[in-house]
C-alpha positions in Angstrom: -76.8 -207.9 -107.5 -76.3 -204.1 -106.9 -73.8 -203.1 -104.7 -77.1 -202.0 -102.3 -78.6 -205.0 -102.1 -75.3 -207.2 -101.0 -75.0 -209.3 -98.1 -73.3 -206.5 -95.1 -70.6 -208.8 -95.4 -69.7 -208.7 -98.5 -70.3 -205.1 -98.6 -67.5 -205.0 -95.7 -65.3 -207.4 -97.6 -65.5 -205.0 -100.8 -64.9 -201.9 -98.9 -61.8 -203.3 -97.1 -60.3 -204.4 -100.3 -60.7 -201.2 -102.0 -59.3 -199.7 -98.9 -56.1 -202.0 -99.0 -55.8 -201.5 -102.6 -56.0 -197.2 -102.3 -53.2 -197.8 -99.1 -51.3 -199.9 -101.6 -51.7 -197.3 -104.3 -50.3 -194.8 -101.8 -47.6 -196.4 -100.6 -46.1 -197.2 -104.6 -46.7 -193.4 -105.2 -44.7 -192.4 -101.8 -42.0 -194.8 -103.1 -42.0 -193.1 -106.5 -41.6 -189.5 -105.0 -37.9 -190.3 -103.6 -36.1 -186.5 -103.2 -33.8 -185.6 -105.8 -30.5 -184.1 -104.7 -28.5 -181.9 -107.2 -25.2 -181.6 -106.3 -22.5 -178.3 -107.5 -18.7 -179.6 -107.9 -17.1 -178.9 -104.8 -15.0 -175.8 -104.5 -11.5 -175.7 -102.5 -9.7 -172.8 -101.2 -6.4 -173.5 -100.7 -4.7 -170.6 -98.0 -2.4 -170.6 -95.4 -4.5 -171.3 -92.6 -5.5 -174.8 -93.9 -7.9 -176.1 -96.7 -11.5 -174.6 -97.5 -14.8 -176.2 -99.0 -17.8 -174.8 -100.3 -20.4 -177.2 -101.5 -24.3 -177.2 -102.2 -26.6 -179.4 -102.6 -30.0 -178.5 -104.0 -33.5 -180.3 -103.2 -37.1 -180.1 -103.0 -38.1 -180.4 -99.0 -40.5 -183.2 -99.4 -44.4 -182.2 -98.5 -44.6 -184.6 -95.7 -41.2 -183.2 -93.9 -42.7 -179.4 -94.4 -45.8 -180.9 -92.4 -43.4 -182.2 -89.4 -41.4 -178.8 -89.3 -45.0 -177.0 -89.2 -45.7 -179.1 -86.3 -42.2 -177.7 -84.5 -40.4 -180.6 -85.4 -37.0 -179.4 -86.3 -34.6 -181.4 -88.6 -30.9 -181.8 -88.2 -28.0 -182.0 -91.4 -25.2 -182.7 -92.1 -22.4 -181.9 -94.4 -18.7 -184.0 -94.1 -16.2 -183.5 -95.5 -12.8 -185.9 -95.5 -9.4 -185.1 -97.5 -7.7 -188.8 -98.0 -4.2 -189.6 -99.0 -4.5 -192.4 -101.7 -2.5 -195.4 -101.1 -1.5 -197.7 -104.0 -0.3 -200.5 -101.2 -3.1 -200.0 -98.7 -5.9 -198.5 -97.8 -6.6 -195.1 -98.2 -5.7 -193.0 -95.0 -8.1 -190.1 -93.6 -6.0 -187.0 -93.1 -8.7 -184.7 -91.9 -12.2 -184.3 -91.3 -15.0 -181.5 -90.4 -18.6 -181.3 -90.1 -21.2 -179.0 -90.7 -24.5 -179.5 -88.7 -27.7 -177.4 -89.4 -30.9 -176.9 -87.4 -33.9 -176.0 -89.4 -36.8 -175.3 -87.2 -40.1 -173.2 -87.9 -41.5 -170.9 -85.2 -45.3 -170.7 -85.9 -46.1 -167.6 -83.0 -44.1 -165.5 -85.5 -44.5 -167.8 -88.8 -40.3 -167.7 -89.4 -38.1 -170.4 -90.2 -35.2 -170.0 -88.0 -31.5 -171.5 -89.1 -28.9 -172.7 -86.4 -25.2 -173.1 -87.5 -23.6 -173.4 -84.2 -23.8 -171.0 -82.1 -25.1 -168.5 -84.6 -29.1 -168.3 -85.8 -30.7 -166.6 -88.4 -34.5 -166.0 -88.5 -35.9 -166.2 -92.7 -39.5 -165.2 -94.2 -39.8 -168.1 -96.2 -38.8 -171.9 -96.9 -37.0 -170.8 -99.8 -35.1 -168.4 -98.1 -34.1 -170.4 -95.1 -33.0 -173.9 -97.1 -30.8 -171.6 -99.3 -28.9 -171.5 -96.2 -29.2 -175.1 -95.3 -28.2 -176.4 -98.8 -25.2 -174.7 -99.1 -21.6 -175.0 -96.8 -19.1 -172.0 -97.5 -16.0 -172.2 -96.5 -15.7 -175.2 -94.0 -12.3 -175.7 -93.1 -11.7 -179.3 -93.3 -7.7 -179.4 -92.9 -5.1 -177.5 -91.5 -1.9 -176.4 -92.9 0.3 -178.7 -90.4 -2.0 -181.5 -91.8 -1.4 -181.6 -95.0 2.6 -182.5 -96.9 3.1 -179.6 -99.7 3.2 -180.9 -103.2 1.2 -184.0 -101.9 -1.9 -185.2 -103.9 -5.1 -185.6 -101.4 -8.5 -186.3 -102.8 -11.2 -184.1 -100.9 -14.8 -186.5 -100.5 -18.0 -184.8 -99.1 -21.2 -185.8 -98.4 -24.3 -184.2 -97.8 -27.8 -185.9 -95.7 -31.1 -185.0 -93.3 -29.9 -187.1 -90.2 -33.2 -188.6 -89.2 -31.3 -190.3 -86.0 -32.1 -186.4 -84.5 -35.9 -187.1 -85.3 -37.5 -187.8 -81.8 -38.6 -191.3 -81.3 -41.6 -191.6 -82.5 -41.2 -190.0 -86.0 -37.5 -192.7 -85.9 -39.8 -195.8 -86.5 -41.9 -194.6 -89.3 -38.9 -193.8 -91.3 -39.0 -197.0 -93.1 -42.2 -196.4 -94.5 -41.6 -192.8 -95.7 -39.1 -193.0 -98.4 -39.2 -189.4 -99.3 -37.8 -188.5 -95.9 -34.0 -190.1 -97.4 -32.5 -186.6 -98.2 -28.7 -187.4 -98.9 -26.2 -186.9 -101.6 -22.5 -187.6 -102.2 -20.5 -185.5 -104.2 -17.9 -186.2 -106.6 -14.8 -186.5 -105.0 -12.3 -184.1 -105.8 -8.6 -184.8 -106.4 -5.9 -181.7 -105.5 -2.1 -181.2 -105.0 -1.4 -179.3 -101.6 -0.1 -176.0 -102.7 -0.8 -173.5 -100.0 
């Protein structure tokens, strides 16, 4: 029998399996397009004033994620950074911390993607041009002088990620489906001697 001349019921049934198996398809190709983060070493700046970080972390915004900032969806992230004192007899203690959040939201009236660092926003032309600025933290102070022992060896640990929990609701309970949308990295950690 021809594919015409089937019982409507079967016809259904035939149709809704090769719709299940193209939704199937989809979902094992969404699954195989995780985002790549490349992480840069970290880089320290040792001054008076306290301890220093730059880092970067380089990706590809995902094609689904561009769609939800083109809808005026803005997404939220994060860079931390820790310095640790190694303990041979316990665990390691956490000396210090700081955290870098960044908005990235796109404005379609003027077609900008506009960059909040705290208080401070930056409009950009392009993507490109405007995750630049997301993907990389310069000089984030992460310690102060009075925090850290001189001639003490810390080890600095950083980590970069999209924090969906800033998503609104809605877009919260789909994240389990859209693997693509995990953005995170952790850099290598890096060991130093406090020498101001």
């Amino acid at each position: 029998m021809t594919p015409a001349h089937l019982p409507p019921d079967l016809q259904r049934r035939r149709l809704l399996r090769a719709g299940l198996a193209l939704a199937a398809g989809a979902g094992l190709w969404r699954l195989a397009g995780a985002v790549t983060v490349d992480t840069e070493p970290l880089m320290l700046t040792m001054s008076p004033d306290g301890l220093f970080v730059t880092t970067a972390a380089v990706f590809a915004l995902p094609r689904s994620l561009e769609e939800v900032l083109h809808r005026g969806i803005a997404l939220y992230f994060e860079t931390v950074a820790t310095v640790v004192r190694p303990r041979w007899y316990w665990f390691n203690e956490d000396v210090a911390q700081a955290k870098r959040e960044v908005r990235l939201a796109y404005q379609p009236l003027l077609q900008r993607y506009r960059v909040s660092v705290g208080g401070l926003q930056q409009n950009y032309e392009s993507l490109d041009e405007a995750l630049g600025v997301v993907q990389r933290t310069r000089n984030l102070r992460v310690a102060e002088a009075s925090q850290l022992v001189p001639g003490r060896t810390y080890e600095l640990d950083a980590r970069f990620r999209l924090d969906l929990s800033q998503l609104p609701r809605p877009f919260q309970l789909n994240v389990s489906s859209q693997s693509d949308w995990k953005i995170e990295a952790t850099f290598a950690p890096q060991t130093f001697v406090w020498t101001p």
